[in-house]
BALUM-232547 format. One record per atom (N, C-alpha, C): residue in three letters; x, y, z. Coordinates in steps of 0.2 Angstrom, whole numbers, padded with zeros to 4 digits, always signed. Layout:
N
ALAXYZ...
//
This chain:
292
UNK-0090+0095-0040UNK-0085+0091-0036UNK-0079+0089-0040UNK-0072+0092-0035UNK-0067+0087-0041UNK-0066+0080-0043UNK-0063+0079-0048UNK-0063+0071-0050UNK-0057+0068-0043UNK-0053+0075-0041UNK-0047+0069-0037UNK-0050+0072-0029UNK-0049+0065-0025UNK-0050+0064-0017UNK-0043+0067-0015UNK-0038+0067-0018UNK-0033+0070-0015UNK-0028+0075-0019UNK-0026+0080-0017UNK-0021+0082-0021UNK-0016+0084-0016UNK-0008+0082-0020UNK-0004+0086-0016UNK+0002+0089-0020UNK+0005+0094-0017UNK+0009+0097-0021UNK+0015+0099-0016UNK+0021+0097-0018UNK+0027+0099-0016UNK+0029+0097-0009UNK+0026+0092-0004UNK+0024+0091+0001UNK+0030+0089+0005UNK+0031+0092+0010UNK+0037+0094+0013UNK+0036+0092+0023UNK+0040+0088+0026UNK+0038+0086+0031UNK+0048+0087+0035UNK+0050+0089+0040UNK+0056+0090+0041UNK+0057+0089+0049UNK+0062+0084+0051UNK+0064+0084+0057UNK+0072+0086+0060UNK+0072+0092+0061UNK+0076+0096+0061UNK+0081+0097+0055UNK+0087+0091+0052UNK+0091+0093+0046UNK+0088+0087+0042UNK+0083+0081+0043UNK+0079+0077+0042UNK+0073+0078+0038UNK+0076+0076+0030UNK+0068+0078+0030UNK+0064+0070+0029UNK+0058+0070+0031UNK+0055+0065+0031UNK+0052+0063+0026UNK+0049+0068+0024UNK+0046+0068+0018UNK+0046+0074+0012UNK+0051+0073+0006UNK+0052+0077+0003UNK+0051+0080-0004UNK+0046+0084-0003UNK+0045+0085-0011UNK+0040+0083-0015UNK+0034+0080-0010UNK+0031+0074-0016UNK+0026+0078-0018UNK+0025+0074-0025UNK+0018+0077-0026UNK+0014+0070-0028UNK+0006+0074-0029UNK+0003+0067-0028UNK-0004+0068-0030UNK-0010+0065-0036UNK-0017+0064-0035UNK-0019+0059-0035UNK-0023+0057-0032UNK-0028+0051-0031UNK-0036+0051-0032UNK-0036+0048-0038UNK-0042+0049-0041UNK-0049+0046-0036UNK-0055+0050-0037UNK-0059+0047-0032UNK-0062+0041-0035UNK-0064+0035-0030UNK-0066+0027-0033UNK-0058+0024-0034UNK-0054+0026-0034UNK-0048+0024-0034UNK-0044+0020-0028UNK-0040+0013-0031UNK-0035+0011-0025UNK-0030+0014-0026UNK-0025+0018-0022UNK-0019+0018-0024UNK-0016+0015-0020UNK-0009+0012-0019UNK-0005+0010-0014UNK+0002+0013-0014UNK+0006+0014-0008UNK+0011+0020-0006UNK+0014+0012-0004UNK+0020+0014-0008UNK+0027+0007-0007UNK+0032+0008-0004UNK+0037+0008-0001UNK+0043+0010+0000UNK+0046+0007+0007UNK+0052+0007+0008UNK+0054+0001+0014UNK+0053+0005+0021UNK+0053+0002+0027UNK+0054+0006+0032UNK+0057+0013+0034UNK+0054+0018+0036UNK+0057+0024+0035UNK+0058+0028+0028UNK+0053+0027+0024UNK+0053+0029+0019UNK+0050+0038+0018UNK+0045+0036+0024UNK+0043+0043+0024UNK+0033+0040+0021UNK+0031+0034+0019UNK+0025+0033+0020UNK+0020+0034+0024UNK+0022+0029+0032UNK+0019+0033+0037UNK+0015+0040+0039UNK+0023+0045+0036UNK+0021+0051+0039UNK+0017+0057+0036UNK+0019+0054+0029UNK+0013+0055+0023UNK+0005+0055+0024UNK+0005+0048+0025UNK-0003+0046+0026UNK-0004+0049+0034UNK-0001+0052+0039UNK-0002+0056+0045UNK-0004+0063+0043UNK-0002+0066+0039UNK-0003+0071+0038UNK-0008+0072+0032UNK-0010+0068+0028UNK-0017+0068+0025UNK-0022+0065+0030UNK-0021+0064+0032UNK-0026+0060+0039UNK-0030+0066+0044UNK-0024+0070+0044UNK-0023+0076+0048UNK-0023+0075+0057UNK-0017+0072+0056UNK-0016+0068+0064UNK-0007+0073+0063UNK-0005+0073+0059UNK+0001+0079+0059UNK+0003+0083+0054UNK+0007+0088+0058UNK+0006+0096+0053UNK+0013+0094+0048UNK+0010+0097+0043UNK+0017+0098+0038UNK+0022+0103+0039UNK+0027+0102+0035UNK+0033+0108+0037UNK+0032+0112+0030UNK+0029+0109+0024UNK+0027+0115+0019UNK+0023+0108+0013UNK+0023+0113+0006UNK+0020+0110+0003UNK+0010+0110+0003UNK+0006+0110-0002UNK+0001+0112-0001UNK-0005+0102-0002UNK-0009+0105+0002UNK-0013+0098+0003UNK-0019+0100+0002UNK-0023+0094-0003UNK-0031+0095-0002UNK-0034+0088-0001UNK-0038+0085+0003UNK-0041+0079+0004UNK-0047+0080+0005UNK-0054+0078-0001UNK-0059+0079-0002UNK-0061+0085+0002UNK-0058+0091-0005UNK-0057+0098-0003UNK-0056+0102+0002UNK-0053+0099+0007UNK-0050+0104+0012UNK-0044+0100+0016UNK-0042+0107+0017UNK-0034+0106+0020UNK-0035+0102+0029UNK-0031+0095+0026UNK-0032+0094+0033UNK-0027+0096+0039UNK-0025+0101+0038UNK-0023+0105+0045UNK-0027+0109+0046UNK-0033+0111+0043UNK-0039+0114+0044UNK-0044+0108+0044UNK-0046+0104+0049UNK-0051+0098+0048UNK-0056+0101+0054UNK-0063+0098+0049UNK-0068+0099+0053UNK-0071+0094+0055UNK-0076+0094+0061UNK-0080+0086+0061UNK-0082+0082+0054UNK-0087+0089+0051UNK-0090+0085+0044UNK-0085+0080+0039UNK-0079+0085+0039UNK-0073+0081+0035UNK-0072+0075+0039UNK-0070+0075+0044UNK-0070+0069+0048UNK-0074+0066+0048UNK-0081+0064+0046UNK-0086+0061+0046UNK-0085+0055+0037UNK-0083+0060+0034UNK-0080+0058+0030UNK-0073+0053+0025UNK-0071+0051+0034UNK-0065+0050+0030UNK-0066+0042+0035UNK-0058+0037+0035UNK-0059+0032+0039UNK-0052+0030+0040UNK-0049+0030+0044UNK-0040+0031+0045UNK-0041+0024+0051UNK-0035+0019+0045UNK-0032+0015+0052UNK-0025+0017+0051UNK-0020+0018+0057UNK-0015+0020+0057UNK-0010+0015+0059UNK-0004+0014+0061UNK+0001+0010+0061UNK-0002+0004+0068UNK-0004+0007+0074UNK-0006+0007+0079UNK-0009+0002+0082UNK-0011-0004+0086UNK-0019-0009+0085UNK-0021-0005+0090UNK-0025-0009+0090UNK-0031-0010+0097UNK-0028-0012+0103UNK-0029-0005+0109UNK-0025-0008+0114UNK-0031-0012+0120UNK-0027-0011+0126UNK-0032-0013+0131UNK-0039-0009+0130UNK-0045-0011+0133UNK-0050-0009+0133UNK-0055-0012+0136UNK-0060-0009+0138UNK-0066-0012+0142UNK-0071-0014+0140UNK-0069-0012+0132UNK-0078-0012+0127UNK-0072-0019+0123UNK-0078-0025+0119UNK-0079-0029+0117UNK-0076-0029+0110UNK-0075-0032+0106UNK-0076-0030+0099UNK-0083-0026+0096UNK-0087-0029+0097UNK-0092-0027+0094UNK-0096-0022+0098UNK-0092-0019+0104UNK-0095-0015+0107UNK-0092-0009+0105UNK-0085-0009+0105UNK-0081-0004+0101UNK-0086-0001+0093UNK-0087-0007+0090UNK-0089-0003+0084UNK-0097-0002+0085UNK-0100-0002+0089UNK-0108+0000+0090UNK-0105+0006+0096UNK-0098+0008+0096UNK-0099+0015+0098UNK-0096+0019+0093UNK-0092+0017+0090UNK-0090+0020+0082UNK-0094+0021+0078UNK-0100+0018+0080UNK-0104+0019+0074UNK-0110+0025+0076UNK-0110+0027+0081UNK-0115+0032+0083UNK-0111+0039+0081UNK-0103+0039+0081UNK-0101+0045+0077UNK-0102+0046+0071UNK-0106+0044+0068UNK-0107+0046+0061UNK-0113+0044+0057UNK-0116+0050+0052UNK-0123+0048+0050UNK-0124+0043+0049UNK-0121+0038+0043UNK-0123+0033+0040UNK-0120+0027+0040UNK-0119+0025+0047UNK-0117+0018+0048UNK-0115+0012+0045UNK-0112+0009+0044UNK-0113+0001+0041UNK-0116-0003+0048UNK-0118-0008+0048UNK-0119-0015+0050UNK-0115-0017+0056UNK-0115-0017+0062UNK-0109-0019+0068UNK-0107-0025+0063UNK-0115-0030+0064UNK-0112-0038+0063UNK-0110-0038+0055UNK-0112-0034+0050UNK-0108-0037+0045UNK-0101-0034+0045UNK-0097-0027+0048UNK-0095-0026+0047UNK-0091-0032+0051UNK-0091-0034+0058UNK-0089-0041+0060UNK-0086-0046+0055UNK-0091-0048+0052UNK-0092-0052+0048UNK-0085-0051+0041UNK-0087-0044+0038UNK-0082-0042+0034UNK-0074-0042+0035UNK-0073-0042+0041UNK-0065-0044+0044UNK-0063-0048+0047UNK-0068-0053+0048UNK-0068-0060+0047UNK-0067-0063+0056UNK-0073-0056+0060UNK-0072-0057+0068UNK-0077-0060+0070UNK-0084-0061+0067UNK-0091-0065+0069UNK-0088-0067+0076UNK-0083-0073+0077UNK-0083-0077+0080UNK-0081-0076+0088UNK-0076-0068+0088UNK-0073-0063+0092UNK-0077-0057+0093UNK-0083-0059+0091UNK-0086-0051+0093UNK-0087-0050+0099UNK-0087-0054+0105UNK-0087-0054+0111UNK-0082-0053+0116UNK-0076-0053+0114UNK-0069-0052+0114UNK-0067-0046+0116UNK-0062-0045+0122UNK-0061-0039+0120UNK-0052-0037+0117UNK-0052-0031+0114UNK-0044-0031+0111UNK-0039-0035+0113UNK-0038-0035+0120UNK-0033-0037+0125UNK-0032-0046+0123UNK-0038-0047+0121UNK-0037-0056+0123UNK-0037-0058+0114UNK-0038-0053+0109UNK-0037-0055+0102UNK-0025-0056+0099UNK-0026-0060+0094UNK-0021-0059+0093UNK-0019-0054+0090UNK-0013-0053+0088UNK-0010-0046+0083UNK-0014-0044+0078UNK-0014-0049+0074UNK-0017-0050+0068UNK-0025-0049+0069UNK-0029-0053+0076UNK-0036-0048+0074UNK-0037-0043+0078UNK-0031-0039+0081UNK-0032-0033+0081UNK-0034-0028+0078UNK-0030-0028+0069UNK-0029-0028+0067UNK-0034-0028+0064UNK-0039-0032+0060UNK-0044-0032+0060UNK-0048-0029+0063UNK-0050-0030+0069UNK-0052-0024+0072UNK-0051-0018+0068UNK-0045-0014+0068UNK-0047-0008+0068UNK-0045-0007+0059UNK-0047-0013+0056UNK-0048-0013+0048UNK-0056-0011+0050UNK-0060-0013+0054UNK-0069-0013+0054UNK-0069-0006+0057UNK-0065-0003+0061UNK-0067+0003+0064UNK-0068+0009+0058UNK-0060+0007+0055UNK-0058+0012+0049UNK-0065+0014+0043UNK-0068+0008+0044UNK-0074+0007+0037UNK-0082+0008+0042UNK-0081+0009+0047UNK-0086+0009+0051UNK-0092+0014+0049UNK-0089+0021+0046UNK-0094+0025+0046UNK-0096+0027+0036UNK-0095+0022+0034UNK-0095+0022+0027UNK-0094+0028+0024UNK-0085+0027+0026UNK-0083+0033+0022UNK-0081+0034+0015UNK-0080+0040+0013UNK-0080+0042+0007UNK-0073+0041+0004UNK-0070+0039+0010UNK-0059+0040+0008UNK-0057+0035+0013UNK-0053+0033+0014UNK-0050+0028+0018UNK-0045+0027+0019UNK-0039+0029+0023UNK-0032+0027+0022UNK-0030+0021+0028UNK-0027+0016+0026UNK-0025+0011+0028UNK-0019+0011+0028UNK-0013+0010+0036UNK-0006+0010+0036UNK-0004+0003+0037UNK-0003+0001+0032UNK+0000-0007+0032UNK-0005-0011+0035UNK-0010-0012+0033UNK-0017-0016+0037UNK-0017-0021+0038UNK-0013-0025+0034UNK-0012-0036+0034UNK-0007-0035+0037UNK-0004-0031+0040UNK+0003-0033+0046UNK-0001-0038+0051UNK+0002-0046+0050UNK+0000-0051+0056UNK-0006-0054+0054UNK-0008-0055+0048UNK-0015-0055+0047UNK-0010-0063+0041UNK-0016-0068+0044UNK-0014-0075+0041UNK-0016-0073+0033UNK-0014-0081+0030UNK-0015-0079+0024UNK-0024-0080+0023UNK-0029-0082+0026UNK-0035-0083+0023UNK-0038-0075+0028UNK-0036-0071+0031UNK-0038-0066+0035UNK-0035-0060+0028UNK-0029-0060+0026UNK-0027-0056+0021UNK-0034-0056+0013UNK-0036-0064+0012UNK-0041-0064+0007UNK-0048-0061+0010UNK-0050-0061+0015UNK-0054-0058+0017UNK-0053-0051+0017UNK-0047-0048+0019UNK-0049-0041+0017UNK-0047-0039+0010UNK-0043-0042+0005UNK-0045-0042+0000UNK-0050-0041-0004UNK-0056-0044-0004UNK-0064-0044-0004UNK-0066-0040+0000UNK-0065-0036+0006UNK-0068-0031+0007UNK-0065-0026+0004UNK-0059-0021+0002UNK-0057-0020-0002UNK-0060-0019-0008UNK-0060-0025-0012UNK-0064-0024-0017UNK-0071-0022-0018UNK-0075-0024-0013UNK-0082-0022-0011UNK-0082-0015-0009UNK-0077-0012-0007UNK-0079-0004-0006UNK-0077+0000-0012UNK-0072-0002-0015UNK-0070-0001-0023UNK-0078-0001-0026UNK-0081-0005-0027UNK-0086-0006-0029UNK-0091-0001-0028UNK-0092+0003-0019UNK-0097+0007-0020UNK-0094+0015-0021UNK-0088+0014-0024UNK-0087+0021-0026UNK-0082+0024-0020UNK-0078+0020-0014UNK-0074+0023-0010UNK-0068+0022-0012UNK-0065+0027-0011UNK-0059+0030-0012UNK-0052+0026-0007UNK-0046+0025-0006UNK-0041+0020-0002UNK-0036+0022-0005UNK-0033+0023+0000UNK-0026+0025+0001UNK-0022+0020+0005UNK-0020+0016+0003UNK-0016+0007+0008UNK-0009+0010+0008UNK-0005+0011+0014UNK+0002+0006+0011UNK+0004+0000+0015UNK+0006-0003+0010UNK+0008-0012+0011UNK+0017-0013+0011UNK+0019-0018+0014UNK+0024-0022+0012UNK+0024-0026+0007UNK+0019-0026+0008UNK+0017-0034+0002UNK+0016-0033-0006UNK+0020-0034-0008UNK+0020-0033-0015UNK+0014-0035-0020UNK+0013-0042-0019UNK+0005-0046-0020UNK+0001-0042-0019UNK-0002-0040-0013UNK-0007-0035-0011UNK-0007-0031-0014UNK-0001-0027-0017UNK-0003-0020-0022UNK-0005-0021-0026UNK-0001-0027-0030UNK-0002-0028-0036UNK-0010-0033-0037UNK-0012-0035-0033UNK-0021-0036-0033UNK-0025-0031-0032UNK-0026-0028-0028UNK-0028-0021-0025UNK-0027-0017-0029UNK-0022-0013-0032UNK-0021-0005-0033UNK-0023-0004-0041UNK-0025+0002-0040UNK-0027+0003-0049UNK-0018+0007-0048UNK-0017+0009-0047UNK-0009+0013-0046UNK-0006+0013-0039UNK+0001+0014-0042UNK+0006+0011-0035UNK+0012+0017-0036UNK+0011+0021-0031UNK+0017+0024-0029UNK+0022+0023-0023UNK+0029+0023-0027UNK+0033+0021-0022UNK+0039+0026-0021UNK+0040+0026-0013UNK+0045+0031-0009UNK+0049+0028-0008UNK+0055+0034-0008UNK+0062+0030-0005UNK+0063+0039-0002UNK+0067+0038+0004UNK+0071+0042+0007UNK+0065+0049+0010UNK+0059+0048+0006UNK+0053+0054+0007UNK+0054+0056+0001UNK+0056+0054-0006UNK+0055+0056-0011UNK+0050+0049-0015UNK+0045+0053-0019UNK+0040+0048-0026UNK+0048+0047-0031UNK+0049+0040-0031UNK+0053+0038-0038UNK+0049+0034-0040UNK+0044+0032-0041UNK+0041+0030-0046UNK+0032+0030-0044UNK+0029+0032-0049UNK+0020+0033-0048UNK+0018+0030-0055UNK+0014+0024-0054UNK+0010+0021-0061UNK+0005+0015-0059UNK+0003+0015-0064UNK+0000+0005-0064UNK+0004+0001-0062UNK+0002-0004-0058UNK+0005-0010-0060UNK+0008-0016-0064UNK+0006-0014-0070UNK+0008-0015-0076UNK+0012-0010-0079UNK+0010-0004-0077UNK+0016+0000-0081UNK+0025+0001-0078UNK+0024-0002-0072UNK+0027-0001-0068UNK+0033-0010-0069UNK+0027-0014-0072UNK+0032-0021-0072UNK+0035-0019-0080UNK+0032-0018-0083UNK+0035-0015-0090UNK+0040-0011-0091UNK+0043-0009-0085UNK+0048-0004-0084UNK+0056-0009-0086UNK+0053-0015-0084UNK+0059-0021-0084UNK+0060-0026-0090UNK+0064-0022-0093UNK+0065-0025-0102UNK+0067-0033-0103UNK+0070-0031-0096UNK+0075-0042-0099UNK+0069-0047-0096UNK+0068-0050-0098UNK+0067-0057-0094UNK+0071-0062-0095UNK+0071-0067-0089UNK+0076-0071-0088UNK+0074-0079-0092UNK+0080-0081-0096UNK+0080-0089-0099UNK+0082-0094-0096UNK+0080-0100-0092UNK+0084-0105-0088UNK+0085-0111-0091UNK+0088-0114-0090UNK+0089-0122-0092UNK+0094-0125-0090UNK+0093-0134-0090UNK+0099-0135-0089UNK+0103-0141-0092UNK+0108-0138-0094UNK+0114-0142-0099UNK+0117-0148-0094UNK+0118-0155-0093UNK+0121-0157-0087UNK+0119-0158-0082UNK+0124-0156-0077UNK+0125-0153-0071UNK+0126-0147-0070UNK+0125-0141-0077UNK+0125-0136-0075UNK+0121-0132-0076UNK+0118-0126-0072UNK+0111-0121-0073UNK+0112-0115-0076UNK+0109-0115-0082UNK+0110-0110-0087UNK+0106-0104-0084UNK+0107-0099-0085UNK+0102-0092-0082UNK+0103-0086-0084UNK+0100-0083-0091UNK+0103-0079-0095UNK+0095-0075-0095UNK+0098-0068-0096UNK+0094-0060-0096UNK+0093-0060-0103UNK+0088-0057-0108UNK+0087-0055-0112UNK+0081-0049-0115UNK+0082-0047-0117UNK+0075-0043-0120UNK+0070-0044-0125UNK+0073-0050-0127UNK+0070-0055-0134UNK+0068-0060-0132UNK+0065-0064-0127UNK+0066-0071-0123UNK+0062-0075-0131UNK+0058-0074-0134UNK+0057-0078-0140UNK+0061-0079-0143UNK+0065-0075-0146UNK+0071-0075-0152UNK+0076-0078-0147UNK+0077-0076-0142UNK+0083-0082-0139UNK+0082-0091-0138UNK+0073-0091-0136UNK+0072-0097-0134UNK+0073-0101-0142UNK+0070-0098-0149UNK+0073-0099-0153UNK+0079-0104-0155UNK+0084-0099-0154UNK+0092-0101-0155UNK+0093-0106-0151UNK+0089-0105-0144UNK+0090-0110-0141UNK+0089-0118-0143UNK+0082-0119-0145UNK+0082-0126-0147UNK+0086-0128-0154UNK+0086-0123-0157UNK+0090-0123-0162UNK+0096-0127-0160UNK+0101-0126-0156UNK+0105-0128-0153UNK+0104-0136-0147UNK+0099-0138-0147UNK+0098-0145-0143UNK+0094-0148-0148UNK+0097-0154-0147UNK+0092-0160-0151UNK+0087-0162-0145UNK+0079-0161-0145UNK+0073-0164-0143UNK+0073-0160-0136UNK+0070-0161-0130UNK+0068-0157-0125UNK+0074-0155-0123UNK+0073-0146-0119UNK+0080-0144-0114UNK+0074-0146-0107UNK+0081-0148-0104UNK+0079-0151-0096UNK+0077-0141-0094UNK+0070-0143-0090UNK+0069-0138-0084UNK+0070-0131-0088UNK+0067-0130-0094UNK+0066-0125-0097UNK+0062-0120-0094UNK+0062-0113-0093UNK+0057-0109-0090UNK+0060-0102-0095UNK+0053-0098-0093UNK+0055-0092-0097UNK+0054-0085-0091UNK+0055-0083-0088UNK+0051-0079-0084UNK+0053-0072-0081UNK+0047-0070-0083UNK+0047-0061-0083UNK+0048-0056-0077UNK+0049-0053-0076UNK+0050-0048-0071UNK+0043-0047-0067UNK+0043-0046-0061UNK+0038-0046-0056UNK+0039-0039-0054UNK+0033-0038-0053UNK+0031-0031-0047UNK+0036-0031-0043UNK+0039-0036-0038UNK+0044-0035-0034UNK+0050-0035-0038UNK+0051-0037-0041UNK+0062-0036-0044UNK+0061-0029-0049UNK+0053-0026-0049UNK+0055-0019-0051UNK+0056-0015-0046UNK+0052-0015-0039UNK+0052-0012-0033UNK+0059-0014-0032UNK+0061-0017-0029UNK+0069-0018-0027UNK+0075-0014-0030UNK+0072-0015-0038UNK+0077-0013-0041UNK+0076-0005-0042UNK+0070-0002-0042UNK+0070+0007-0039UNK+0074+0007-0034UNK+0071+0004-0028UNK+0073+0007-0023UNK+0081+0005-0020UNK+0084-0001-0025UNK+0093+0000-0027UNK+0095+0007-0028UNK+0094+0010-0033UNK+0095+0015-0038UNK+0094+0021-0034UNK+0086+0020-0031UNK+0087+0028-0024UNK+0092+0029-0020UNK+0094+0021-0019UNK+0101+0020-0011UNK+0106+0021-0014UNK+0108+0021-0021UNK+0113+0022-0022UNK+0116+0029-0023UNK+0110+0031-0028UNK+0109+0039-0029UNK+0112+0045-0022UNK+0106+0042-0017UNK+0108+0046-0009UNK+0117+0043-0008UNK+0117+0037-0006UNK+0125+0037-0005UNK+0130+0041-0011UNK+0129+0044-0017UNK+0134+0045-0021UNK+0132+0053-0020UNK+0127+0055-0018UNK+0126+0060-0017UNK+0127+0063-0010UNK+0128+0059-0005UNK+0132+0060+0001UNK+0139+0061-0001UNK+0142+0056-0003UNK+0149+0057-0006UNK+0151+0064-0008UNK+0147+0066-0012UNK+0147+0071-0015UNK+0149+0077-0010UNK+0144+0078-0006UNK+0143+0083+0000UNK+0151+0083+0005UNK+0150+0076+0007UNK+0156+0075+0010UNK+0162+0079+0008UNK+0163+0076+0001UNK+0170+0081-0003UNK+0169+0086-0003
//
């Protein structure tokens, strides 16, 4: 069996002079979280659509726990566990009846009620989609994706509407399926979430990978950290690459405490914003270009 759940190479997706997704390439170790970052219309979605195998590629080669999913069989599908962009619409079946039919498609079931339980519905299992809010829809079909104890699992933005204690709870489930060896493909807006969640974070701009790494490798990307304080009435706020050897100098120059001293490093987010500056620009100067 290979070590990776997924491979992909050159992976090419195009709506007529559009391309949606262009060029990526990409492995995803198995037992691994990865997380797929990138702003609206990035070309995420359509990515995790076509390893999903809900839609076909324009080129580029794909393997997802060894087979092309343009070529998917039931067994593969037994396999896998796919929430997409989508909730839970109207229906006649309940919460909990939804996933006591979900769970007859597949040999090895989990638990209706703990699955319940794990996306934090106990109390809604009686419920049907239509009378849940956005957010436990949403949950819902967090329970559905995991229903058949899958081997891989790709989740489209799963905490979209999900309160802050509804997000901790899928946190913990998450990390519970990390634990028995399953594979997750999440993409988030949420910065936090990746950076708790992923053993690695790839992030898309325009349908290109501009950056694939740890989370710490990724915040390591950003040299300066910022110094603040303040003189007065005025707010000091200075970049450096040395914050010790500056704070240094600094007291060196005040006699006894500086007011409101802080030291503080770059985040996961000011390095994602500051990629996906550098793509936008890149595209506009390279549109320029074309133009002329």
């Amino acid at each position: 069996m290979s070590d990776e759940a997924i491979t992909v190479t050159g992976l090419r997706k195009t709506y007529g002079t559009k391309n949606a997704v262009d060029g990526i390439d990409l492995e995803v170790h198995r037992g691994e979280v990865f997380a797929l970052l990138g702003p609206n219309g990035a070309g995420k979605s359509t990515a995790v659509e076509i390893l999903g195998g809900f839609r076909k590629r324009s080129g580029g080669d794909v393997t997802v726990l060894g087979v092309d999913p343009a070529r998917p069989t039931r067994q593969w599908r037994e396999r896998l566990g796919v929430m997409l962009q989508s909730t839970s619409g109207s229906s006649v079946l309940t919460a909990r009846e939804a996933l006591h039919h979900a769970s007859r498609l597949y040999p090895h079931p989990r638990d209706v009620d703990e699955a319940l339980a794990a996306v934090g519905l106990t109390e809604k299992a009686d419920a049907k989609p239509q009378l849940l809010s956005g957010g436990q829809r949403r949950r819902l079909d967090v329970a559905l994706a995991v229903m058949g104890n899958p081997e891989l699992v790709f989740l489209d933005e799963p905490t979209t509407g999900f309160d802050p204690e509804a997000r901790r709870q899928f946190w913990t489930l998450i990390e519970s399926l990390r634990e028995h060896g399953t594979t997750i493909l999440l993409t988030t807006h949420y910065l936090d979430e990746a950076d708790r969640l992923a053993d690695r974070i790839g992030i898309i701009a325009n349908g290109s990978m501009v950056a694939l790494d740890t989370p710490e490798g990724l915040r390591a990307r950003a040299t300066d950290a910022w110094v603040s304080w303040v003189d007065g009435d005025v707010t000091h706020r200075e970049a450096t690459p040395t914050p010790t050897a500056y704070l240094r100098d600094l007291l060196a120059r005040h006699d006894g405490e500086i007011p409101r001293l802080q030291i503080t490093h770059p985040s996961l987010e000011d390095v994602y914003l500051d990629l996906i500056g550098a793509a936008a620009q890149a595209d506009a100067e390279a549109e320029k270009e074309m133009a002329a």
